[in-house]
C-alpha positions in Angstrom: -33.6 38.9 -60.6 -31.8 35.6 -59.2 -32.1 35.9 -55.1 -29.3 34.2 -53.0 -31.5 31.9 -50.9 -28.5 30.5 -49.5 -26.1 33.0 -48.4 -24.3 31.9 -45.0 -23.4 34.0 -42.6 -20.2 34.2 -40.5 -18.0 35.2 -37.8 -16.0 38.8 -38.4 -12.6 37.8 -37.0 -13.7 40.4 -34.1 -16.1 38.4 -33.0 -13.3 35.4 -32.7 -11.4 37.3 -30.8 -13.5 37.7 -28.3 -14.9 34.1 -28.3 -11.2 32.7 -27.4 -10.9 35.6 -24.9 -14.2 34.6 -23.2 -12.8 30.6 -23.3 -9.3 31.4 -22.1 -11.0 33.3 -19.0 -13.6 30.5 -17.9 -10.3 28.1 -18.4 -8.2 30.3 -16.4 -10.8 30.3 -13.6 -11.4 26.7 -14.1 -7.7 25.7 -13.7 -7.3 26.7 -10.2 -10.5 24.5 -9.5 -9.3 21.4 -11.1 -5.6 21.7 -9.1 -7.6 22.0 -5.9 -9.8 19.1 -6.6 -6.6 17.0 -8.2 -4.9 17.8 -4.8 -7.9 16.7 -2.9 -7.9 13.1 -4.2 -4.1 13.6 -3.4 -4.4 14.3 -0.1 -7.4 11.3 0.1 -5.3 8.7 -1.0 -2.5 10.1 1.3 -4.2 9.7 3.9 -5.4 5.8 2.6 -1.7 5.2 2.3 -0.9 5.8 6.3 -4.7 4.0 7.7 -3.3 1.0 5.9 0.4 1.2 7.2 -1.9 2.0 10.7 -3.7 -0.7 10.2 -1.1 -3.3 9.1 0.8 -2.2 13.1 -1.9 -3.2 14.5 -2.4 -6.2 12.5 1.7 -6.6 13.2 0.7 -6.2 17.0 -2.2 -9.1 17.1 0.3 -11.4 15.9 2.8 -10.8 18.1 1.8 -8.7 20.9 4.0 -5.8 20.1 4.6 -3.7 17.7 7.9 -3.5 15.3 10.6 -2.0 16.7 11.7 1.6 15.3 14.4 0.1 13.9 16.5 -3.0 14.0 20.2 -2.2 14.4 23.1 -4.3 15.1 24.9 -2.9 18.5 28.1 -2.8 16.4 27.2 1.1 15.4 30.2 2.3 14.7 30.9 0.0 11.9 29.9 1.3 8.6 28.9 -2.3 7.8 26.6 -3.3 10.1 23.3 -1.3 10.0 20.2 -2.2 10.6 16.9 -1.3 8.8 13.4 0.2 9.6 10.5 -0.9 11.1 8.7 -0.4 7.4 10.5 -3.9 6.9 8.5 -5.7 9.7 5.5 -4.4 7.9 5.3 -6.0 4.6 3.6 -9.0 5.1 0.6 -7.0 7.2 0.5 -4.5 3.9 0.2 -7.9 1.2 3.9 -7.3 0.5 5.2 -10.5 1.8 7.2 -11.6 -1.5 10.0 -8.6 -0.2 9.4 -9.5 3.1 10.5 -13.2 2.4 13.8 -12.2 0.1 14.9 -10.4 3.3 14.3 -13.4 5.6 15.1 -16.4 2.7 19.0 -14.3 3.0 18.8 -14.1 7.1 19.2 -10.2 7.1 16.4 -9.8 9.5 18.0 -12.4 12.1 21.7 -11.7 11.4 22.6 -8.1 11.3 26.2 -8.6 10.1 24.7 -9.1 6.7 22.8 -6.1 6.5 25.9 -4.1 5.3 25.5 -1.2 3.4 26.4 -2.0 -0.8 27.0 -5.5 -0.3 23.6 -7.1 0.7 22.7 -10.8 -1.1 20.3 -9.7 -3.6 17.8 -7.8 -1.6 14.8 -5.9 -3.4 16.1 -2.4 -1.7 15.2 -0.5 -4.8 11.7 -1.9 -5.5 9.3 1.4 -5.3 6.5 0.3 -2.8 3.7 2.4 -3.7 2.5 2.1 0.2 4.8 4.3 1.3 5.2 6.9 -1.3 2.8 10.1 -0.8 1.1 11.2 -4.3 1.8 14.6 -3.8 5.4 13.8 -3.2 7.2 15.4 -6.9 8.5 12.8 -8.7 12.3 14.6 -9.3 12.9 13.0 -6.2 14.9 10.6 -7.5 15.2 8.7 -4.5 11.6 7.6 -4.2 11.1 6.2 -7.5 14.4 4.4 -8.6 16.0 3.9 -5.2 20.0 4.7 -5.3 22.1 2.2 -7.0 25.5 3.8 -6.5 25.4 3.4 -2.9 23.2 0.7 -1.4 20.9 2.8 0.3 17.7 1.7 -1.3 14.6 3.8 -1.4 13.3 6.8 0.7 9.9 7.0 1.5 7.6 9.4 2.7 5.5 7.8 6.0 8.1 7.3 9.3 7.1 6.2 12.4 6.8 8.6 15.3 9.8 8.2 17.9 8.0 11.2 20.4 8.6 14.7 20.4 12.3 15.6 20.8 15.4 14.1 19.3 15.0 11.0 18.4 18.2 9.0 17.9 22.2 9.7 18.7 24.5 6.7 19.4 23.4 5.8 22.8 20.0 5.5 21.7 20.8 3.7 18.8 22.8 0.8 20.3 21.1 0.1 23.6 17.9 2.1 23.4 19.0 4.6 26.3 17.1 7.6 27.2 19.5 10.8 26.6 19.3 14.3 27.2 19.0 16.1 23.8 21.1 18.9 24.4 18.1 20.8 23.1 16.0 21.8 26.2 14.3 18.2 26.8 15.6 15.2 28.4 13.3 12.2 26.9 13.5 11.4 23.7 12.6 7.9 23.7 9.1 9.0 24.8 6.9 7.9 21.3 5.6 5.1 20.1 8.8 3.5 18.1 12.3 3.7 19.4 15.8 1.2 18.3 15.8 -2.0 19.2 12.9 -1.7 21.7 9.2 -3.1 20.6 6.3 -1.6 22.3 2.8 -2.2 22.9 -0.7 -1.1 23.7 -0.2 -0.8 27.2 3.2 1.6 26.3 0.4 4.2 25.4 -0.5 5.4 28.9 -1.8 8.6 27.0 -4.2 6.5 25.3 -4.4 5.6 21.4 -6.3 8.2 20.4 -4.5 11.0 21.7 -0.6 9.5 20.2 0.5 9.7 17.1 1.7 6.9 15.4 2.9 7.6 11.8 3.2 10.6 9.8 4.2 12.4 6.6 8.2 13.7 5.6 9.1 15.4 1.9 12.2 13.5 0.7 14.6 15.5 -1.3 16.5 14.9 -4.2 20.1 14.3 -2.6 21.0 10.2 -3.1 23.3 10.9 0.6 20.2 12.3 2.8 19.5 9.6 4.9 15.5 11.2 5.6 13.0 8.6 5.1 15.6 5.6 4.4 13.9 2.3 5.2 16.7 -0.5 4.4 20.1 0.8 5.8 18.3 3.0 8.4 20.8 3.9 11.1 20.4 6.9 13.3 16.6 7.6 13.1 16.1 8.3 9.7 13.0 6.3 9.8 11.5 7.7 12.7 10.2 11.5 12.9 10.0 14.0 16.1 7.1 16.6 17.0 9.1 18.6 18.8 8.6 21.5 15.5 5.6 21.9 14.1 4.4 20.5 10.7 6.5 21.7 7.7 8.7 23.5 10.0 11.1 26.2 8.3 13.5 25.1 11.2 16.1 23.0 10.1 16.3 19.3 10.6 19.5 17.4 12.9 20.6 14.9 10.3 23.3 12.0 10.8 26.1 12.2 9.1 25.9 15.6 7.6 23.3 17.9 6.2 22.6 17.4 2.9 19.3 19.6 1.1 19.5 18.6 -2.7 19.0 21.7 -4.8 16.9 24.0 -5.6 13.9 24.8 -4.0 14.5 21.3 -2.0 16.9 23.6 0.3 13.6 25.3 1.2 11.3 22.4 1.4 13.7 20.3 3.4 15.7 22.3 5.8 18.2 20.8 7.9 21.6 21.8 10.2 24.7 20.0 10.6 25.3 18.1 13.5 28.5 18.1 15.1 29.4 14.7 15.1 26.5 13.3 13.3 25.2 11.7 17.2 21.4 13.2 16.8 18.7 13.0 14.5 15.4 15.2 14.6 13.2 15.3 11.2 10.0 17.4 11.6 7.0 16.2 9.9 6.7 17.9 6.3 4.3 17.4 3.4 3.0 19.5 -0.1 -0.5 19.4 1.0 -1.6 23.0 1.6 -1.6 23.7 5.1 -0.1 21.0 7.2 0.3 17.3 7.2 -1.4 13.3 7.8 -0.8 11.5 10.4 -2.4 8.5 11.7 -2.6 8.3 15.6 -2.4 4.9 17.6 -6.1 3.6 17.2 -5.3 3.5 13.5 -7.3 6.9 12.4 -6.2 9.5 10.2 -6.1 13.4 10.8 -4.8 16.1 8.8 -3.3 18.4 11.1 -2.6 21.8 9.9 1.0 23.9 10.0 -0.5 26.5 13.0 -1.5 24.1 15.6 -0.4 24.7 19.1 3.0 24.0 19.5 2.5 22.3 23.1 -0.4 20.2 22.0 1.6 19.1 18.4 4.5 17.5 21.2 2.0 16.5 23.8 1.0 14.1 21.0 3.9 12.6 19.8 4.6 11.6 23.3 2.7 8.1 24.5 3.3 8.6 28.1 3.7 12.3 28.8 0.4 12.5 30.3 0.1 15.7 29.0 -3.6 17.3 28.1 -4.7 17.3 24.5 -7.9 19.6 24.5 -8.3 20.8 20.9 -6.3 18.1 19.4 
């Protein structure tokens, strides 16, 4: 009798089935893990993105003893042509991005506002994605970020603004001369944060103290090329500055210049925002897709990530730099 000394034995197709069951659980229970953990290093180099911007500010600052204004205009603000643009612009050379810096100055558009029109600027590098101020978690459908907008000029939207204090925080007045206005809104200063038009502050401007003043902090940009959120060359009527005065990824909507456009989509619910009657104010609350809240960095250049239930009267105590309000808990 001939014995089989090398039969092989196998898997009934039973026993397969419940192998792939038993891997698509442990991969279904991983998944969630790995999201978390990919959003973590989001959130990490986030946060990176805004201590450098801090830090260039006060880099900016030992140089010249101030800090960029909140935006540059040209006093002629109710032409079309003659904008102005962000304090981002100032930055560059303090964030290793001087080469932009000097196309802007090489065509005198930081010196002479008449040629800072809107679609007509001498080949400046609007539309350049400048990975400094685009958030990771920000989703890339937002067209604006990542190829700018060719059709009108306006270049590219980014995610970090400066922190104009914790009401509204431009309408024309504002925007031209620097006046402080009553909001129409409950509150009467809204020229109280660290970056306002035309006016450079300082150190000494923070009589609440670095620590306790935020400086920069997070906005979602939508998918709309005519929302003027987060606009950095162009900027007129503080799209480049953000308020307090809501809390972190507020469901209230925004005042937005020159109409209120939300993209599409689940943008309307993401970036909220309410017409204006007469486009003369601007309020964008600070907004972000990190679970929970949002980055800021504060005056002395640190980084915080404060969450979407803080107190409403600390969250505006600390967009003010000269409120003298307390911040206990902040």
């Amino acid at each position: 009798m001939t014995i089989n000394r090398y039969h092989r034995a196998a898997f009934t197709l039973v026993e397969l089935l419940v192998v792939i069951a038993i891997i698509g659980v442990l991969v279904s229970l991983l998944l969630p893990a790995v999201q978390a953990a990919r959003e973590a290093a989001r959130r990490s180099e986030c946060q990176n993105n805004l201590r450098q911007l801090a830090i260039g500010l006060h880099n900016h600052h030992d140089t010249y003893g101030k800090f960029p204004a909140g935006s540059s205009n040209n006093p002629g603000f109710s032409n079309p042509n003659k904008r102005g643009f962000a304090w981002a612009i100032n930055l560059l050379p303090f964030i290793e991005q001087n080469n932009i810096y000097e196309q802007y100055a090489s065509a005198n558009l930081l010196t002479d506002m008449t040629k800072f029109a809107c679609c007509d600027w001498p080949n400046p590098p609007r539309n350049l994605v400048i990975d400094a101020f685009v958030c990771p978690s920000q989703p890339s459908d937002a067209d604006r970020i990542k190829a700018g907008d060719e059709s009108n000029g306006r270049g590219m939207a980014g995610n970090y603004l400066a922190c104009g204090g914790n009401s509204v925080t431009a309408d024309t007045a504002i925007y031209q001369t620097g006046a402080k206005q009553t909001d129409g809104h409950g509150a009467s200063d809204n020229t109280n944060g660290f970056f306002q038009a035309n006016i450079p502050k300082s150190f000494r401007d923070a009589i609440d103290g670095t620590t306790n003043t935020v400086m920069l902090g997070e906005i979602l940009v939508n998918n709309h090329d005519a929302d003027h959120r987060g606009r950095y060359y162009n900027a007129h009527g503080g799209d480049c500055l953000f308020s307090t005065r809501e809390r972190p990824n507020s469901t209230v909507g925004d005042f937005v210049q020159l109409g209120c456009l939300e993209g599409s989509g689940i943008w309307q619910k993401l970036t909220p925002c309410s017409p204006v009657g007469g486009g003369t104010q601007t309020q964008i609350a600070s907004r972000s897709l990190h679970p929970g809240g949002v980055n800021v960095a504060l005056g002395d250049a640190s980084v915080r990530f404060i969450p979407e239930t803080i107190n409403i009267d600390i969250w505006r105590a600390a967009g003010s730099s000269n409120g003298g309000e307390p911040l206990s808990g902040f």
